[in-house]
C-alpha positions in Angstrom: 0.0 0.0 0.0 1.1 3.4 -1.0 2.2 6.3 1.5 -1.3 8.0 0.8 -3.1 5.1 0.8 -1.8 4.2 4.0 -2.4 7.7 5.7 -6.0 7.7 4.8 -6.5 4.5 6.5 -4.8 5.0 9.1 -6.0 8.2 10.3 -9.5 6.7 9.4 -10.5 10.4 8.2 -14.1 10.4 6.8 -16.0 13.3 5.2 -18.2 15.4 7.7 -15.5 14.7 10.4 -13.6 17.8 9.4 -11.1 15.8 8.0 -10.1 16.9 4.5 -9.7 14.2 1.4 -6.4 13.2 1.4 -5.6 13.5 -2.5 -3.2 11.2 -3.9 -0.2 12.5 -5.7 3.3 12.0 -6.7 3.4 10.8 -2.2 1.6 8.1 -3.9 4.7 6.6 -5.4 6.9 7.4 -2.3 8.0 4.5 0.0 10.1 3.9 3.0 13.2 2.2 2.5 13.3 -1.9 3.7 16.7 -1.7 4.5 19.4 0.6 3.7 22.8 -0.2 2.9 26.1 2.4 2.2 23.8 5.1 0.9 21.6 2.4 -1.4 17.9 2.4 -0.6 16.3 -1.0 -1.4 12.4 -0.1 -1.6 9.4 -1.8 -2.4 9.1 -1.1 -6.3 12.4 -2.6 -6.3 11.8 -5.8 -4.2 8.4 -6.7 -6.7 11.0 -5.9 -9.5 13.1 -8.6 -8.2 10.0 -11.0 -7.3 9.2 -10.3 -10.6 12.1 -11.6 -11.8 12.0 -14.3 -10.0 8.2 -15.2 -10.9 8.9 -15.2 -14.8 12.0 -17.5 -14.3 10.6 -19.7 -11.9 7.5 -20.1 -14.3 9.0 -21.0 -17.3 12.0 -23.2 -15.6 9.0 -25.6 -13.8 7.4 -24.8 -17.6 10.1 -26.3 -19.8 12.7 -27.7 -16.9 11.3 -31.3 -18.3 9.3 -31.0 -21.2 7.4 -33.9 -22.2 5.8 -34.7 -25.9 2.2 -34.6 -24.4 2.3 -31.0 -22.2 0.8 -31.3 -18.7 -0.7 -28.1 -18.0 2.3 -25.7 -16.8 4.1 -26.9 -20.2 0.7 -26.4 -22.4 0.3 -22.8 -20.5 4.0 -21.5 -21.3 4.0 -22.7 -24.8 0.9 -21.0 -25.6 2.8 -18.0 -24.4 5.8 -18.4 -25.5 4.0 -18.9 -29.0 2.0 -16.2 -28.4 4.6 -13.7 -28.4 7.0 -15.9 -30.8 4.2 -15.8 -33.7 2.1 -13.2 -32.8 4.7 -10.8 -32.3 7.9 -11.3 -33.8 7.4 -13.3 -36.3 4.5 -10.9 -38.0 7.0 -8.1 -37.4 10.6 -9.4 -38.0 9.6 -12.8 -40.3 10.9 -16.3 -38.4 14.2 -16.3 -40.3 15.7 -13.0 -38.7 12.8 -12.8 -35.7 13.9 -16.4 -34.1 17.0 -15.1 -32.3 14.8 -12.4 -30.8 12.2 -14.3 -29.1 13.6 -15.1 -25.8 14.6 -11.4 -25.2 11.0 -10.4 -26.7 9.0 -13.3 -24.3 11.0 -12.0 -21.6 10.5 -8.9 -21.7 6.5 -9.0 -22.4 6.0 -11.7 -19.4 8.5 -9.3 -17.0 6.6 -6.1 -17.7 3.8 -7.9 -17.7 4.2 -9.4 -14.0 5.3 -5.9 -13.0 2.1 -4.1 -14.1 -0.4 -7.1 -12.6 1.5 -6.1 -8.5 -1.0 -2.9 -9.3 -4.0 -5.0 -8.4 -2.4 -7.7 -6.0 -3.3 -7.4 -2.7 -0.8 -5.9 -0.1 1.6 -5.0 -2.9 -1.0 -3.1 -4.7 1.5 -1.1 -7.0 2.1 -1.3 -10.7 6.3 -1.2 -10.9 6.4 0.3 -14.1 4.6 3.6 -12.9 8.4 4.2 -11.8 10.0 5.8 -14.6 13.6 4.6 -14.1 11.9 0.6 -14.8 10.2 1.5 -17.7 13.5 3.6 -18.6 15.7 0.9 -18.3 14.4 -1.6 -20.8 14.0 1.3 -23.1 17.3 1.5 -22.6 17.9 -2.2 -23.4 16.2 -1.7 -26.9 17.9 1.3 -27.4 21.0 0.1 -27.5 20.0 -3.2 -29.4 18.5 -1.7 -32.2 21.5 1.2 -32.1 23.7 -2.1 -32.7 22.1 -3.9 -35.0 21.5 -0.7 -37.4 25.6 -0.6 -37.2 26.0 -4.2 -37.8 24.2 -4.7 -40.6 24.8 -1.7 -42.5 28.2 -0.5 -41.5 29.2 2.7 -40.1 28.4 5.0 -43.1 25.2 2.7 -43.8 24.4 2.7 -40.3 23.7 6.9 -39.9 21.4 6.8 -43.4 19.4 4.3 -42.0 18.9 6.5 -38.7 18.9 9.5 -40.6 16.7 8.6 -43.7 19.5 9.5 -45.8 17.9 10.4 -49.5 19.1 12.7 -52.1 16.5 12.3 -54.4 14.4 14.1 -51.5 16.3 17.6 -52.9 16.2 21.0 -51.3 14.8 19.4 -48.0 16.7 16.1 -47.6 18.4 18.1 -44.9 15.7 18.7 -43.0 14.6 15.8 -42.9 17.9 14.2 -42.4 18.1 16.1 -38.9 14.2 15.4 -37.8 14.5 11.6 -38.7 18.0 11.8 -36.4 16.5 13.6 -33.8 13.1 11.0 -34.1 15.1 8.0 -34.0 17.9 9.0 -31.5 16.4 11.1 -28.9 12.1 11.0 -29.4 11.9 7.1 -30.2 13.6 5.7 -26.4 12.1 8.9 -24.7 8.1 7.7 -26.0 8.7 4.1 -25.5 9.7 4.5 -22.0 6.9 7.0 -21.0 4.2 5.4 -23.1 4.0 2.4 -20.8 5.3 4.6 -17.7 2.5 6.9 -18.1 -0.6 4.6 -18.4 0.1 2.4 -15.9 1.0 5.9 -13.5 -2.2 7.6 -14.6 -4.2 3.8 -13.8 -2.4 3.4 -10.4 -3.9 6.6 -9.7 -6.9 6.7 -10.7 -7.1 3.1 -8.4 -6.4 5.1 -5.1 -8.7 8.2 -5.7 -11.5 5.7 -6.2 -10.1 3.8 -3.3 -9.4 5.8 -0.8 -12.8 8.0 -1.6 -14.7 5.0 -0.7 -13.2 5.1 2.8 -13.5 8.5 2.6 -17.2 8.4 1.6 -17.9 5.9 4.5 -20.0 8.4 6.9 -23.6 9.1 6.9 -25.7 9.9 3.7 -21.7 9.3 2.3 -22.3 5.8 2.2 -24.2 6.3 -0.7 -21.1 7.7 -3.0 -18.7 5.8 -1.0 -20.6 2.5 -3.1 -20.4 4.5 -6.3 -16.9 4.8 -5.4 -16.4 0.8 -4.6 -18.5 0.1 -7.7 -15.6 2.3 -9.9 -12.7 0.4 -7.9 -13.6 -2.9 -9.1 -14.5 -1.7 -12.8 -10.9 0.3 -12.9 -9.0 -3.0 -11.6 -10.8 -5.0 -14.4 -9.9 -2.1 -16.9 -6.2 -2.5 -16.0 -5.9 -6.0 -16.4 -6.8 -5.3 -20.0 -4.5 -2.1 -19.7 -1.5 -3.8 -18.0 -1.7 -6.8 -20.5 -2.1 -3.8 -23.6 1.0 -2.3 -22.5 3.3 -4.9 -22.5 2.5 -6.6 -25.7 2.8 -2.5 -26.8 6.5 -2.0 -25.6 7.3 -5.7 -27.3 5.6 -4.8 -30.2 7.3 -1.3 -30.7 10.9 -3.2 -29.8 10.5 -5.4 -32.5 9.4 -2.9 -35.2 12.5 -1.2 -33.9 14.6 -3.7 -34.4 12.7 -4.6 -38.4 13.7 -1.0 -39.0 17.4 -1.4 -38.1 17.5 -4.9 -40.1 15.5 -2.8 -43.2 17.9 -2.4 -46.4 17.9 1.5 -46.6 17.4 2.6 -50.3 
């Protein structure tokens, strides 16, 4: 549970008690340290990061540890989404002769950020991990730099700046404009959107959860009661909306990595 979360609780302030509503905000995605050690902070984001991790691995090793010809259902439940991503994803984007080397990091990546987003409606952990920028940032990161690589190792260093830069004479006058846009779209805009797109929706969800939330407590008083079930009514219909939403978003960031990636495998003419 979230600082603000846990204040509103724990002062049990209701309306007509004088008590003001305590509005969620960026305190929202403040939390204590668990421990502290030299100057690092190890927090809660970071410890469902790690459980995270350890969920998706854990999954897929008791998945596939001992695969057998007829699945049982753990081995029929990875495949189909393993698959899922595999065809659904990177082969329609990438074909399966250049996509198949991509698949594990593209499966990982869509079941991590998956995991990460699905803590948002979990109880006691209740908080989407990807509504913290520097997560989200980080496997932008990740794509950054392997698309950056693979546009350089396919078409050389000279071939490797057209590509980014949409090099094209026949363009005339304004191929120089648009050199400079394209470079400043592809280097700079391109990580920038893919890390805020799925950092953003899954911050704006996370709050919209604990408005509705706490306002039901809130609510809980007198002819309040009435909007306070209003209020329950919209938590329940927001946390079904986010599984949609949290699911969305990561076969979004996969998606996007992958047409990334097509782009930086693309002949440039």
């Amino acid at each position: 549970m979230s600082n603000a979360q846990t204040l509103a609780f724990e002062t049990d302030c209701h309306i007509f008690e004088g008590c003001g509503f305590p509005t969620p905000g960026l305190h929202s995605f403040l939390f204590e340290p668990i421990f502290t050690v030299g100057g690092f902070e190890f927090n809660k984001p970071m410890l469902l990061a790690l459980v995270s991790s350890v969920v998706v691995i854990g999954f897929f090793w008791a998945a596939f540890n001992k695969p057998k010809l007829i699945p049982g259902k753990l081995q029929m439940i990875g495949e189909a989404g393993y698959d899922f991503v595999r065809r659904g994803v990177v082969y329609e984007t990438l074909g399966k002769k250049e996509g198949e080397k991509y698949v594990p990091l593209m499966v990982s990546l869509f079941f991590f950020i998956w995991i990460m987003n699905i803590w948002s409606i979990v109880p006691l952990a209740q908080f989407p991990v990807t509504s913290v920028i520097a997560l989200p940032a980080g496997l932008a990161a990740i794509v950054y730099i392997l698309w950056v690589s693979v546009t350089f190792k396919r078409h050389g260093f000279i071939g490797g700046w057209k590509n980014i830069t949409g090099y094209d004479r026949s363009l005339g006058p304004v191929f120089p404009m648009v050199m400079f846009f394209e470079f400043l779209s592809n280097m700079i805009i391109r990580p920038f959107t893919h890390a805020v797109r799925l950092f953003a929706n899954m911050f704006a969800g996370h709050v919209l959860l604990v408005i509705f939330t706490i306002a039901s407590w809130y609510l809980l008083n007198g002819i309040g009661i009435a909007y306070a079930g209003v209020s329950f009514v919209m938590v329940i219909v927001m946390t079904i909306f986010e599984l949609f939403i949290q699911a969305l978003q990561a076969y979004v960031f996969i998606l996007l990595a992958s047409s990334y990636i097509q782009g930086a495998l693309a002949e440039h003419h």
